[in-house]
N, C-alpha and C positions, 0 to 999 in steps of 0.2 A: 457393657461391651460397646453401645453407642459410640461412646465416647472414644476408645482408643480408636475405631475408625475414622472419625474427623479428625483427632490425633494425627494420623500417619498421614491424612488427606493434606491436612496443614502445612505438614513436616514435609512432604513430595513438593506441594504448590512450593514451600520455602525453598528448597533445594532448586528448584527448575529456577524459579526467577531471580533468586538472590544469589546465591551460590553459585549460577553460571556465569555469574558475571567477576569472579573471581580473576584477579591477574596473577602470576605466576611473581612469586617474592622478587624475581631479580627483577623484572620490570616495574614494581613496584617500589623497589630501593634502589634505579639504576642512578647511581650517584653523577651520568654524565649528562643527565637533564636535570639536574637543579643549576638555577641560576635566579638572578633577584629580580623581581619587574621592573620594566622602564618606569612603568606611573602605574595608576590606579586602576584606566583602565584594563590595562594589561594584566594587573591582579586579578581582576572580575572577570575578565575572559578566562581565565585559567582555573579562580574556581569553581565557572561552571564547567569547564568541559572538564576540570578531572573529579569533582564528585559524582557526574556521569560516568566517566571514566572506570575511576574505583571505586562504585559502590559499592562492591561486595566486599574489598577490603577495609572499607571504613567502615561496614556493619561489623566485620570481623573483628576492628579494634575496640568500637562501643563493646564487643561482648568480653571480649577481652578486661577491658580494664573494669566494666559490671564484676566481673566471677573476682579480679584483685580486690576489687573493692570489699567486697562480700566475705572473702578471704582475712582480709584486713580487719573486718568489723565483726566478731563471731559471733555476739552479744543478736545483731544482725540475724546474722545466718540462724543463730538458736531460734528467734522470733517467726522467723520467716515458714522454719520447718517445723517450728510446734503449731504454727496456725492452720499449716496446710496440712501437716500430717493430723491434726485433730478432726480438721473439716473433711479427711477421709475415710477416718476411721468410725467418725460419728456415722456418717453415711453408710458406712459398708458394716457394720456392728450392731447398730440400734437405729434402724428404720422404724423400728415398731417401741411404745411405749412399755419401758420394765419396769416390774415390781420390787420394790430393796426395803426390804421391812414393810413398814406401813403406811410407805413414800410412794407416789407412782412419779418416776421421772421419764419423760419426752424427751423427745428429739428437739424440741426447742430449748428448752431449758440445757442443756447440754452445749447445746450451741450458745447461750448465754453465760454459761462458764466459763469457755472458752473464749468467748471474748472477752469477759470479764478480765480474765488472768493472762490471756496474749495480747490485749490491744495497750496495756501499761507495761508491757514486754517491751513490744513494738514502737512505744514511746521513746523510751529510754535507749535502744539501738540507733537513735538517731537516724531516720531511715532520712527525712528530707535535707540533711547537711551531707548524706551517702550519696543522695539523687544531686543536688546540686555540685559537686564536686566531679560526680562523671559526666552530668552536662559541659562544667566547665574545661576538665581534663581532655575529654575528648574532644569538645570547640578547638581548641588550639590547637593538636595534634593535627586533625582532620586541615582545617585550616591552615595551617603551619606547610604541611604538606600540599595542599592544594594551589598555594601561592606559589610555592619552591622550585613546582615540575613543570619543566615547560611541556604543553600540549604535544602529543606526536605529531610525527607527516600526517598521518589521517585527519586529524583534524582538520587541515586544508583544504579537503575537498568533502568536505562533509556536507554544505550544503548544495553542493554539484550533484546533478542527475547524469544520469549513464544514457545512451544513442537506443 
């Protein structure tokens, strides 16, 4: 029961700090602020103030295109939920060592199984050409987009102090 309480602790602190900072789609795709940058600088000023900007939307895309990707590779997904579902059920089933015949098996050994038989799963799903792929997918998007948008009026007076 620990546990679900840092759970939700997690999932609240998530929500307050990342999720408020959400902008609303049409300000996020208003197609009358894109435009190319004069130079370079121009770009670097832009993608800082708009990955400040839309942070929460670009966390939204990284999860976004994780759950496609995941979607896309089942082999993935199978590895992913046989390891965790194993590693909860070992937990929540056999805390304590049982008797099968004239065997006594543990909680470690179980947990040795399960690796055994999910970490050559989890091989074969290709999980690090999954992870470098949404690194790169979403690099460019994010980027893409943060080049494209020019900064609001606010940003103008951003680093101005008020009377």
């Amino acid at each position: 029961m620990e546990y679900v309480g840092k759970a939700s602790e997690v999932i609240s602190h998530f929500r307050q700090t990342k999720l408020s900072t959400l902008k609303p789609p049409q300000e996020f795709f208003d197609h009358r602020q894109i435009s190319r940058p004069k130079d370079l600088n121009d770009a670097t000023t832009r993608i800082t103030y708009n990955t400040r900007a839309f942070s929460g939307n670009y966390l939204l895309v990284i999860l976004l295109l994780a759950v496609y990707a995941i979607i896309l590779n089942p082999l993935l997904l199978i590895a992913i939920l046989f390891l965790f579902g194993g590693f909860v059920l070992i937990n929540k089933y056999a805390p304590e060592p049982m008797q099968v015949g004239n065997r006594v098996i543990t909680q470690k050994t179980l947990y040795a199984a399960l690796f055994v038989i999910g970490l050559p799963l989890l091989w074969f799903a290709s999980p690090v050409s999954t992870f470098f792929w949404l690194v790169g997918s979403s690099a460019i998007l994010i980027v893409g987009h943060a080049v494209l948008m020019e900064p609001g009026v606010e940003s103008e007076y951003q680093g101005l102090e008020g009377p």
